[in-house]
C-alpha positions as CSV (number, residue, x, y, z in Angstrom):
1,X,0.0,0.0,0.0
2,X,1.1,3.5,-1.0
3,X,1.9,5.4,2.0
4,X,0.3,8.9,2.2
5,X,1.9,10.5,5.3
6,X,5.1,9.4,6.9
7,X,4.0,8.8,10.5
8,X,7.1,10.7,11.6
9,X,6.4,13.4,10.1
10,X,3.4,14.0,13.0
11,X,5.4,14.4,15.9
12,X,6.3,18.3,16.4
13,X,9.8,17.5,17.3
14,X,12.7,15.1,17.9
15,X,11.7,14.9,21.8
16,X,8.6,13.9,21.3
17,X,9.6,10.7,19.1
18,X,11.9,9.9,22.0
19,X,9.1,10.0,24.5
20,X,5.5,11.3,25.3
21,X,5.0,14.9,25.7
22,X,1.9,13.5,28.1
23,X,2.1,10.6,30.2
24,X,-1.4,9.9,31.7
25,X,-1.6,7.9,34.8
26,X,-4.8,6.8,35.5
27,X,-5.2,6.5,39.3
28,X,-8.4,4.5,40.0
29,X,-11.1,2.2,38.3
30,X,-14.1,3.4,39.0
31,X,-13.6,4.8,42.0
32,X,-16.0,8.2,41.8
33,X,-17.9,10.5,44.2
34,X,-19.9,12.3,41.4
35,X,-22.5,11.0,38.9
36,X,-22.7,13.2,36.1
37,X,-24.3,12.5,32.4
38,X,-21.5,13.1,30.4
39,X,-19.5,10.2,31.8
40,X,-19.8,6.4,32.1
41,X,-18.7,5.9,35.5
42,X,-21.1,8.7,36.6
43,X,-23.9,7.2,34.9
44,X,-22.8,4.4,36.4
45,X,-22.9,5.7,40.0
46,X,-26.1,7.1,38.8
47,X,-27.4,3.9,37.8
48,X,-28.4,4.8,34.3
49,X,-25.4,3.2,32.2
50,X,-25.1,0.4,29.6
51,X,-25.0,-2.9,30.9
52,X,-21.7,-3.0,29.7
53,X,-20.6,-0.3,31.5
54,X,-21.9,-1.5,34.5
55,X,-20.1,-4.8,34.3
56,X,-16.7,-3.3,33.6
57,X,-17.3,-0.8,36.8
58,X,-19.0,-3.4,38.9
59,X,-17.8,-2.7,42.6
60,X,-16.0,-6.0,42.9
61,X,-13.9,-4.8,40.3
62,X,-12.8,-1.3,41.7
63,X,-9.3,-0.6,42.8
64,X,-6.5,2.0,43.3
65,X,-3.3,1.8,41.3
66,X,-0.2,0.6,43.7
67,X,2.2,3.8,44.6
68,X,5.3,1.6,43.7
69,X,3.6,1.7,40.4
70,X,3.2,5.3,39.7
71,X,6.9,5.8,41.6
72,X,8.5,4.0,38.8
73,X,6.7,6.1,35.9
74,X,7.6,9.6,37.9
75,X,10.7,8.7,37.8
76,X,10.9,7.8,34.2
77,X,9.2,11.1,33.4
78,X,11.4,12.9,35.2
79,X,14.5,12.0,32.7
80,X,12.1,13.6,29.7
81,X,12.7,18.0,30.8
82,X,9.7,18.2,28.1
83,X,7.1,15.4,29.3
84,X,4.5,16.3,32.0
85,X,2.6,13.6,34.1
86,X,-1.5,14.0,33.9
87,X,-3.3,12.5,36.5
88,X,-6.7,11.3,35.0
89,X,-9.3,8.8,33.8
90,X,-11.6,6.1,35.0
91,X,-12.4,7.8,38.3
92,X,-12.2,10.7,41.0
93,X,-8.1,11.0,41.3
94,X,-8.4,12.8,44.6
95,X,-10.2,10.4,46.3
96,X,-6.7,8.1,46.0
97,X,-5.7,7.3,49.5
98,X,-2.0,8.3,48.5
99,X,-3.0,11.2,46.2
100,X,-0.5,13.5,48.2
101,X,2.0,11.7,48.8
102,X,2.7,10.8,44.8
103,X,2.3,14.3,43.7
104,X,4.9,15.3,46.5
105,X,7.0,12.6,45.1
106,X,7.1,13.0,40.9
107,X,8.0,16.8,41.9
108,X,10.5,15.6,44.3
109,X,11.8,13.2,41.4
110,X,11.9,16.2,38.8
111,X,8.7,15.9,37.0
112,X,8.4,19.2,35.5
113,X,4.5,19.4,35.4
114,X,2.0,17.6,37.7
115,X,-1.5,18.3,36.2
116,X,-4.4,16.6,38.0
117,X,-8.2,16.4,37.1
118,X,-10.8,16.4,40.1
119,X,-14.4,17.0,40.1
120,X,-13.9,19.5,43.2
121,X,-16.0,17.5,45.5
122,X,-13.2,15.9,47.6
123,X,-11.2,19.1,47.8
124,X,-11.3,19.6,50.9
125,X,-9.6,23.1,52.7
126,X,-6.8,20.3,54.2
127,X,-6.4,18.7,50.8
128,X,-6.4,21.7,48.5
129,X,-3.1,23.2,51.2
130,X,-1.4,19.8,51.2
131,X,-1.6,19.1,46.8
132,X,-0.2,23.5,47.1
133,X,2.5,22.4,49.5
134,X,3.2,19.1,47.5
135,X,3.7,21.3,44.7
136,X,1.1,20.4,42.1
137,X,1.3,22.4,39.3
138,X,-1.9,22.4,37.5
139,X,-5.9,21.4,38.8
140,X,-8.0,21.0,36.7
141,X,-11.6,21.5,38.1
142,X,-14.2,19.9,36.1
143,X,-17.6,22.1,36.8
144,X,-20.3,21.0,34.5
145,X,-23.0,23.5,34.4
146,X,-23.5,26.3,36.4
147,X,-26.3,27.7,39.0
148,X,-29.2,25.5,37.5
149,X,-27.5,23.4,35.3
150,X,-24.9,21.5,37.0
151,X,-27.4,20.0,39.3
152,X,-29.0,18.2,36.1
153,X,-25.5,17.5,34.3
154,X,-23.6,16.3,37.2
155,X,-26.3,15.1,39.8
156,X,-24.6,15.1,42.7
157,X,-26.3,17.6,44.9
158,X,-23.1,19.0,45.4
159,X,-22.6,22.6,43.5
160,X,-22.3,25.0,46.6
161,X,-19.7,22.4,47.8
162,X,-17.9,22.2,45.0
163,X,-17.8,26.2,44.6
164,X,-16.9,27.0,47.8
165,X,-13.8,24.5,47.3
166,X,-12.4,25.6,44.6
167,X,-13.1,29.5,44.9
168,X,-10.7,28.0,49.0
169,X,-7.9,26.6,46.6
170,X,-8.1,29.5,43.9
171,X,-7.5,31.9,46.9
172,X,-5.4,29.7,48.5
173,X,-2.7,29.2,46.2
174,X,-2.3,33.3,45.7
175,X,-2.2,33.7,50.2
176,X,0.8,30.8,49.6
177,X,2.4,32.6,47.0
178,X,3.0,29.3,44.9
179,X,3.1,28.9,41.2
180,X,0.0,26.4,40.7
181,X,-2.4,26.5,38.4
182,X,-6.3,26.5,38.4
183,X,-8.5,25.5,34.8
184,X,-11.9,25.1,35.3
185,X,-13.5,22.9,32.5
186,X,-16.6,21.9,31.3
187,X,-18.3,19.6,28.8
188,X,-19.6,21.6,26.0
189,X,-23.0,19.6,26.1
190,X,-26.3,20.8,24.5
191,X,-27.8,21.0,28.2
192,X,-25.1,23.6,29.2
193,X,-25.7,25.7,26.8
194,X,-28.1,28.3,28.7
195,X,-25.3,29.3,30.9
196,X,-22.3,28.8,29.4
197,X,-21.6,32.4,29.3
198,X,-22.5,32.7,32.8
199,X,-20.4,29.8,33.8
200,X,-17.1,31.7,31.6
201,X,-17.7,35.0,33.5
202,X,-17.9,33.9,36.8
203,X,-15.0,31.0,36.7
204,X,-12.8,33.7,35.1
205,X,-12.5,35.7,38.4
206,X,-10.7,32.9,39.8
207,X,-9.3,30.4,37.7
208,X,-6.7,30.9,35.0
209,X,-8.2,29.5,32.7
210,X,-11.9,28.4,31.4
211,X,-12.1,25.7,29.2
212,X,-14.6,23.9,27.5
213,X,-14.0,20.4,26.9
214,X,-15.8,18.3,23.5
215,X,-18.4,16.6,24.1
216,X,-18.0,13.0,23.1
217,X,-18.6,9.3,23.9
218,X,-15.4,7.8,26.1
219,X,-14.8,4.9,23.4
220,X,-19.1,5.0,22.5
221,X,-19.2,4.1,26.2
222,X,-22.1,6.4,26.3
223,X,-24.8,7.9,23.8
224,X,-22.7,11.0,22.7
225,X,-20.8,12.7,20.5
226,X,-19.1,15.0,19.0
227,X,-21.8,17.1,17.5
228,X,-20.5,17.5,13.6
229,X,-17.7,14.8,12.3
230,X,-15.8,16.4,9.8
231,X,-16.4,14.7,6.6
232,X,-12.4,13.7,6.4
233,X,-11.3,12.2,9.0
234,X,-7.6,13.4,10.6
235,X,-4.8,10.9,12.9
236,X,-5.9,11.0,15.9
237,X,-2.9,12.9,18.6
238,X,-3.0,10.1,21.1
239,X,-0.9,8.0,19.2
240,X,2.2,11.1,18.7
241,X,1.5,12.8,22.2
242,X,-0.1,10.9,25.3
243,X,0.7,7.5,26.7
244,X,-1.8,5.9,29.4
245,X,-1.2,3.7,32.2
246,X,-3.7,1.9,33.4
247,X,-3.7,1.3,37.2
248,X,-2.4,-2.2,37.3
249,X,0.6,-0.8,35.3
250,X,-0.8,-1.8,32.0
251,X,0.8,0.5,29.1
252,X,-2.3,1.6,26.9
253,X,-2.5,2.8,23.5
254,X,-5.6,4.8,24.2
255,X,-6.9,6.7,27.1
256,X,-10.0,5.2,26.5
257,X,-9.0,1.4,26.6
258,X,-10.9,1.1,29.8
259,X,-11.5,-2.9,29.6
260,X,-7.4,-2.9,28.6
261,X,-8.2,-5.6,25.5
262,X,-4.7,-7.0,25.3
263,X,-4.5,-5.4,21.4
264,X,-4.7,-1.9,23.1
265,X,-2.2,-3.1,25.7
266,X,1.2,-2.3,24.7
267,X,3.2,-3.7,27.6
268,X,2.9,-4.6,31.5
269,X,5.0,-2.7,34.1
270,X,4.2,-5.6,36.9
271,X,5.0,-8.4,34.6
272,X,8.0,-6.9,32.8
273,X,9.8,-5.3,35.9
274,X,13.0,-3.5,33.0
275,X,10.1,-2.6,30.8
276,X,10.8,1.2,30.3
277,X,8.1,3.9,28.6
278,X,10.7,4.9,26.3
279,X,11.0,1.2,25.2
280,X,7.2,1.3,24.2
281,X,7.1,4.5,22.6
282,X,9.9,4.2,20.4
283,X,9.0,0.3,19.7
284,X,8.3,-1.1,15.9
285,X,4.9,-2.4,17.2
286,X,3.9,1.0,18.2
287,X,5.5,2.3,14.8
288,X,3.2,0.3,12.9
289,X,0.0,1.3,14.8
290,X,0.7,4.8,14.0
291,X,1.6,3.8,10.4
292,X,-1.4,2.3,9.5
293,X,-3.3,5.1,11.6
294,X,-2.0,7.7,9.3
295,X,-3.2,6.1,5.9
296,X,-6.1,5.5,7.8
297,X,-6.1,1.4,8.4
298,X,-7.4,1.6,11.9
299,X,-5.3,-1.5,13.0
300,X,-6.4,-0.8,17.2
301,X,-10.2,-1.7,17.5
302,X,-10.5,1.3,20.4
303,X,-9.9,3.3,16.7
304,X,-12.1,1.3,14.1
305,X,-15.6,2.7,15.6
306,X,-14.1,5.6,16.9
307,X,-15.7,9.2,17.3
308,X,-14.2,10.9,19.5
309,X,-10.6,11.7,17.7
310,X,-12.5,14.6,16.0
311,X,-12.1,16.6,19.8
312,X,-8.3,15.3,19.5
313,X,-6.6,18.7,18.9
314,X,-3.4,19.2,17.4
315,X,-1.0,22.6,17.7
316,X,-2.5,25.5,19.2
317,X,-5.9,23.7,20.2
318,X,-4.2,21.4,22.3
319,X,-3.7,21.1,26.1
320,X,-0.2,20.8,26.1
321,X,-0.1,24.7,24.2
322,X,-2.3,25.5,27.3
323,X,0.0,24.5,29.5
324,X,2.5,26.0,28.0
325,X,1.8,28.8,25.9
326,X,-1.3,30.4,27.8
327,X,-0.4,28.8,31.9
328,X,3.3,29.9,31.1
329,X,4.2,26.2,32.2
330,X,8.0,26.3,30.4
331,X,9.7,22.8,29.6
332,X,12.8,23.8,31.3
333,X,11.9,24.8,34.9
334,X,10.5,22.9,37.9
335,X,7.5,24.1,39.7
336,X,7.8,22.1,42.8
């Protein structure tokens, strides 16, 4: 077969073909404390997911990942001056038991950026100083909907909690004088809509930045979308930018490989203990998959039915030019 783009060609620089600018570490399996529409494991919570869904997040299957395991990727990360460790997916990362202590130690390692997503509910006055003192460099505060909308979007009963703590760790973070970051984010759903505007102007005062995040299906996990597919379809970032590990050390190909089928599973850090990310990244399996993913042969099945790579944003559009273009987050300095 002819090929029509040279899969090296997509990575932005010779760093990034060395190693992910994004290594996501996903914390917990369905462990949540929200339930909101937009996501399986709220609508699992909720009750009102697929059967499928239900199985994968039944509660006999929920767990935490191991610290040893997220100790050995910080410290890989931290060799990479241009790589930042996200801390995301499948769950509520703050509700981690060890949530503290790891952020304390990638930063202590030399992990240039520690971002971490929460849904604000467990952000405690006591938690929000300790992440600031650990030296967490970006939060990400997922708030979707605003005075009467969030109720219905995220159904948790919780909005006046959830503003009071963030407004505490906005505020907070400016009384310590520290360098950390605040994005509030929402999902840019139909429902939101009536006060998105609203939402913007009042988040502005005291977050950095306001984001609003596409709304889509989490691997047609739930009955979503992205509202318009463009008619061509483009390679999807994941493959040249973000590498995910699932939270029995599984090296994923895609964020959303929530069951972890082993042709989305690109190596095991438990069952190969010299088993580097740099080994993956640069391997001729993972070659291949971006290969055929550029001429468009879908060759992971995450990628075959996919819908969601139209919200995967490349250059200016995507979250790592946040970080560093509009948070000021530099490759070259620590934040800790």
């Amino acid at each position: 077969m002819e090929t029509v783009i040279d899969a090296h060609e997509l990575f932005k620089n010779k760093q990034q073909q060395l190693f992910p600018s994004c290594t996501q570490v996903t914390l917990t399996h369905g462990h949540c404390d929200s339930q909101c529409s937009a996501c399986p494991i709220g609508q699992t919570n909720y009750g009102d997911a697929s059967a499928e869904v239900l199985a994968l997040f039944h509660k006999s299957k929920r767990l935490f990942m191991d610290i040893n395991i997220f100790k050995r990727v910080a410290d890989e990360v931290a060799q990479y001056p241009h790589a930042w460790l996200r801390l995301h997916g499948r769950g509520e990362p703050l509700m981690h038991p060890k949530i503290v202590d790891m952020v304390a130690y990638a930063k202590n390692a030399g992990v240039n950026t520690v971002q971490c997503f929460t849904d604000g509910i467990s952000l405690t006055e006591k938690k929000a100083r300790r992440l600031l003192e650990a030296g967490l460099d970006v939060l990400e505060c997922s708030i979707h909907g605003h005075t009467h909308t969030y109720e219905k979007l995220m159904r948790n009963g919780k909005y006046e909690k959830v503003k009071k703590n963030v407004i505490y760790y906005s505020q907070l973070k400016n009384i310590l004088g520290v360098n950390a970051k605040l994005v509030v984010s929402a999902v840019d759903q139909p429902d939101f809509q009536a006060e998105k505007s609203a939402h913007k102007m009042f988040w502005s005062q005291y977050a950095d930045e306001v984001i609003y995040r596409p709304y889509h299906s989490w691997g047609n996990r739930i009955d979503m979308g992205c509202a318009s597919l463009p008619q061509k379809r483009h390679a999807c970032t994941q493959l040249w930018t973000r590498l995910t590990i699932g939270p029995t050390g599984k090296i994923l190909a895609c964020f959303n490989s929530w069951d972890e089928d082993p042709d989305e599973v690109l190596g095991d850090l438990i069952q190969d203990p010299t088993l580097t990310l740099a080994q993956v990244w640069q391997d001729h399996r993972y070659h291949t998959i971006r290969q055929d993913h550029a001429n468009s042969q879908y060759s992971l099945k995450c990628c075959v039915n996919c819908k969601d790579w139209a919200g995967s944003s490349w250059g200016n559009n995507s979250y790592e030019s946040l970080l560093r273009h509009k948070l000021k987050l530099s490759d070259d300095s620590h934040h800790g």
